[in-house]
SETIFI-384304 format. One record per residue (C-alpha): chain; x, y, z; residue in one letter; residue number from 0. Coordinates in nm, 3 decimals, padded with zeros to 5 digits. Layout:
REM SETIFI-384304
<site lummar="A" xx="X" yy="Y" zz="Z" bake="A" guse="NUM"/>
...
//
This chain:
REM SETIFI-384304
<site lummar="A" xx="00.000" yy="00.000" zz="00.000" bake="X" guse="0"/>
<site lummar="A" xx="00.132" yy="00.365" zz="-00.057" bake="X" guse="1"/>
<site lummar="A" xx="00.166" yy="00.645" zz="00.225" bake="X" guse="2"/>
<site lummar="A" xx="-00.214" yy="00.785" zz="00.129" bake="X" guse="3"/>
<site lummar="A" xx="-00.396" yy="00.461" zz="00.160" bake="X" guse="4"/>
<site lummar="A" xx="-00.228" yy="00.330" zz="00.486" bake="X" guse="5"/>
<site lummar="A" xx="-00.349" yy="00.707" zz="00.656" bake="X" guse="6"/>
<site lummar="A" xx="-00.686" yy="00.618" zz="00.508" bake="X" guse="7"/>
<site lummar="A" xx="-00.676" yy="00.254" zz="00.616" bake="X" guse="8"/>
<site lummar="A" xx="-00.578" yy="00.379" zz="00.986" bake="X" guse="9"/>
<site lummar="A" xx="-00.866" yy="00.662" zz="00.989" bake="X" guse="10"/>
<site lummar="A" xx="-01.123" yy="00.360" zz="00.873" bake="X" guse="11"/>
<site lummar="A" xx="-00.971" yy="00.166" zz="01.199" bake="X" guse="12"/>
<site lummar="A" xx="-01.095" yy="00.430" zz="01.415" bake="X" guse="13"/>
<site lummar="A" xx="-01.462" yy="00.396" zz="01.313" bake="X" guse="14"/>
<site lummar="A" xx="-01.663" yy="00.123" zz="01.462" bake="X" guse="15"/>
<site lummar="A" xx="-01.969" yy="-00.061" zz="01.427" bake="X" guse="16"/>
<site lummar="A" xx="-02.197" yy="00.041" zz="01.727" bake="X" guse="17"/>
<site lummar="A" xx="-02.284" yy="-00.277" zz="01.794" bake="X" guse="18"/>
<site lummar="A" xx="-01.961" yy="-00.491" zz="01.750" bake="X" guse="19"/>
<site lummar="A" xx="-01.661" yy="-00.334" zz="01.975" bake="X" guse="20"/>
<site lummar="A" xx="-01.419" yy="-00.401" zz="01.634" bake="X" guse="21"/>
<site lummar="A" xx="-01.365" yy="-00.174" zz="01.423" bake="X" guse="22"/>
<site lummar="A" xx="-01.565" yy="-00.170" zz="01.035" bake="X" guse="23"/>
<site lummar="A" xx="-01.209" yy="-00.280" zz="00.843" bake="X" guse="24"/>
<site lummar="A" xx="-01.140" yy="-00.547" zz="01.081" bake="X" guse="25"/>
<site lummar="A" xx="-01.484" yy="-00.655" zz="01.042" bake="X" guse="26"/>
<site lummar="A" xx="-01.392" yy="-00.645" zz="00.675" bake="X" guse="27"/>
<site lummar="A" xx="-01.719" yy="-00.409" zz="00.592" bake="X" guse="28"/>
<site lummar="A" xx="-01.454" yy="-00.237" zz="00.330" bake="X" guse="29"/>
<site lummar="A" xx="-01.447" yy="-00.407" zz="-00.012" bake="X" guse="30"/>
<site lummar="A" xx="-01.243" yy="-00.182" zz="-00.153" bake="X" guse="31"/>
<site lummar="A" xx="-01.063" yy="00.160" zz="-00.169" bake="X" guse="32"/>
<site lummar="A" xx="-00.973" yy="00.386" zz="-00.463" bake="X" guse="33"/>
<site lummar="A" xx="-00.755" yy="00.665" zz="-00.451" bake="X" guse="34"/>
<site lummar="A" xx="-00.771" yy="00.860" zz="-00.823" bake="X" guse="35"/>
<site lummar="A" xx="-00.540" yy="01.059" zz="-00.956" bake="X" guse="36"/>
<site lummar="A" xx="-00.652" yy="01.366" zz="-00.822" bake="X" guse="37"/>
<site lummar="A" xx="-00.638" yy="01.207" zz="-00.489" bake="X" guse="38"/>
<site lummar="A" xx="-01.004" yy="01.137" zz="-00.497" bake="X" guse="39"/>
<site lummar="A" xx="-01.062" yy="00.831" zz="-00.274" bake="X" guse="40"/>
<site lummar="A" xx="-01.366" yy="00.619" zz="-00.376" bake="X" guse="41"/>
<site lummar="A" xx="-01.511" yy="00.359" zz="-00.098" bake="X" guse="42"/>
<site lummar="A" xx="-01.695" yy="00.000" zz="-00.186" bake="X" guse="43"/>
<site lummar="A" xx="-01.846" yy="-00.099" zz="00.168" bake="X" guse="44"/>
<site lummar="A" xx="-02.133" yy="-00.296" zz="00.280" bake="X" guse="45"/>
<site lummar="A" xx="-02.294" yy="-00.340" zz="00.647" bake="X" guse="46"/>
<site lummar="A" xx="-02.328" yy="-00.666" zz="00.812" bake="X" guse="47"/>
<site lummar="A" xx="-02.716" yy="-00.655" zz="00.729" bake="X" guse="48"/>
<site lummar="A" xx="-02.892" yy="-00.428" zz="00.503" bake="X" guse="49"/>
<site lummar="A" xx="-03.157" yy="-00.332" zz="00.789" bake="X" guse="50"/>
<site lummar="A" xx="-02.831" yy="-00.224" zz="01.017" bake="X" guse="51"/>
<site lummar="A" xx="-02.946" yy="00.079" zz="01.234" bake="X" guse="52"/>
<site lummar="A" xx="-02.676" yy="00.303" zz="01.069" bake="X" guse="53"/>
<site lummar="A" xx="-02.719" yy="00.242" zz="00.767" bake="X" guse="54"/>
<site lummar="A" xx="-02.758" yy="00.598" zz="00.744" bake="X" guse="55"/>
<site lummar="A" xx="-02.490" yy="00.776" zz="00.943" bake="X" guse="56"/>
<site lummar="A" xx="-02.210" yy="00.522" zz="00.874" bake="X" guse="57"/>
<site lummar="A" xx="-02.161" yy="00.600" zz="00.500" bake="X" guse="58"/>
<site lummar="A" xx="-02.188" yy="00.963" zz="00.610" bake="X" guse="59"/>
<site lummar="A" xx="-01.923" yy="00.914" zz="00.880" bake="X" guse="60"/>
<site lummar="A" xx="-01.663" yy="00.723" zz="00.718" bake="X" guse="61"/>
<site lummar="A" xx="-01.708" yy="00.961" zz="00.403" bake="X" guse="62"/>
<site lummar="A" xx="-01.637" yy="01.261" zz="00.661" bake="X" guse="63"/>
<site lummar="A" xx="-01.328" yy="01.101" zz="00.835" bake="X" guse="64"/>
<site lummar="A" xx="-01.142" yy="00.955" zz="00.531" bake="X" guse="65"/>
<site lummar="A" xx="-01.218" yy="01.316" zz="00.358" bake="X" guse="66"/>
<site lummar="A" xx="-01.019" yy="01.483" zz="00.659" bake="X" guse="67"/>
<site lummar="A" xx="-00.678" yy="01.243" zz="00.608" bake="X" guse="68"/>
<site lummar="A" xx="-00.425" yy="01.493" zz="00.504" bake="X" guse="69"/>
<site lummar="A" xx="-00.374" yy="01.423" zz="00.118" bake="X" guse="70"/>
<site lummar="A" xx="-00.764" yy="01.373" zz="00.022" bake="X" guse="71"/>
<site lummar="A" xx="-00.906" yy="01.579" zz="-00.140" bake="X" guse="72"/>
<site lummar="A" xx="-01.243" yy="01.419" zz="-00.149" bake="X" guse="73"/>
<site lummar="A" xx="-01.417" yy="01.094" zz="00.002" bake="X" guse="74"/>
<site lummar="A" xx="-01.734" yy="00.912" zz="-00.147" bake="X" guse="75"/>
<site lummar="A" xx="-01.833" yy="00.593" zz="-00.004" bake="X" guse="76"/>
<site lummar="A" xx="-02.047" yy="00.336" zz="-00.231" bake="X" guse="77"/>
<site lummar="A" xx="-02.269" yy="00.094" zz="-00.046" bake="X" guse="78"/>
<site lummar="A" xx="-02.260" yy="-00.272" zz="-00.180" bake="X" guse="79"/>
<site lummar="A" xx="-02.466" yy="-00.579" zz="-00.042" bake="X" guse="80"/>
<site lummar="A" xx="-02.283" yy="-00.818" zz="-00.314" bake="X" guse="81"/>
<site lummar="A" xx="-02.119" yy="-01.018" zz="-00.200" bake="X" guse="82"/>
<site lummar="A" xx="-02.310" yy="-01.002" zz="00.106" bake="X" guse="83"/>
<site lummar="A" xx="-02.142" yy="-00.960" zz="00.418" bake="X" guse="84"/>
<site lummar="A" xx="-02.036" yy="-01.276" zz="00.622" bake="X" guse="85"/>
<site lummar="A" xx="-01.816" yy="-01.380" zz="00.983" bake="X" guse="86"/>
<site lummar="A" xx="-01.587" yy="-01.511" zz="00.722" bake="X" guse="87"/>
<site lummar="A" xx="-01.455" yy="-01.179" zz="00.617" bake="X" guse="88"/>
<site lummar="A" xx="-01.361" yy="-01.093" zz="00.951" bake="X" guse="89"/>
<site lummar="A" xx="-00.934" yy="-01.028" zz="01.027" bake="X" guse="90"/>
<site lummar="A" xx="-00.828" yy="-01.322" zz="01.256" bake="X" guse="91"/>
<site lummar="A" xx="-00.771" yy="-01.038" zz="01.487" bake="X" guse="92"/>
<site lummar="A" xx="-01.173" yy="-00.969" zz="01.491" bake="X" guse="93"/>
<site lummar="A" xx="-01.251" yy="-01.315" zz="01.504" bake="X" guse="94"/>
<site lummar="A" xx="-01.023" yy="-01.386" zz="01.845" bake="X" guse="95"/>
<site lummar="A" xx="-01.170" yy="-01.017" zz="01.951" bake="X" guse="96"/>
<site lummar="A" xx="-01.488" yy="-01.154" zz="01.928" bake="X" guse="97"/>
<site lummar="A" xx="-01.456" yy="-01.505" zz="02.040" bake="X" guse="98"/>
<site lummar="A" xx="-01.500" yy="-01.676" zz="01.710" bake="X" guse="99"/>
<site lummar="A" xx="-01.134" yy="-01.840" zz="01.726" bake="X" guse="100"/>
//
């Protein structure tokens, strides 16, 4: 990973699922990230149910933090239920966290 995308990577470690203490990239909710060009980063995320209670603010949020890492210039965050989400996609460090391991 370059310098930009390990900032972002750290901000998206600081934002957390209210209802599971670990945070949304360890939970692997982030499919993807895009940096263009122009420094534009571009977000491919899902939530681990499509009725999740924040489905709403955590798009918002995660658009707002990764838009404040010094170097973007502008965040958008795409919400994607394919594949759906799953335990599976979990870091080994979320799964022990959690008790799964």
């Amino acid at each position: 990973m370059n310098e930009l995308e390990d900032r972002i990577v750290e901000m998206l470690k600081t934002i957390y699922d209210p209802e599971i203490p670990v945070d949304i990239f360890e939970l692997g909710l982030i499919y993807e990230v895009k940096i263009e060009d122009d420094n534009a980063v571009f977000i491919d995320m899902t939530l681990t149910s499509p009725n999740c209670p924040v489905a709403e603010s955590l798009p918002k949020e995660v658009e707002d933090k990764v838009a404040s890492v010094e170097g973007v210039n502008s965040a958008k965050v795409n919400i994607v239920f394919d594949p759906p989400w799953d335990k599976d996609m979990m870091s080994e460090e979320a799964k022990l966290e959690l008790g799964f391991l």
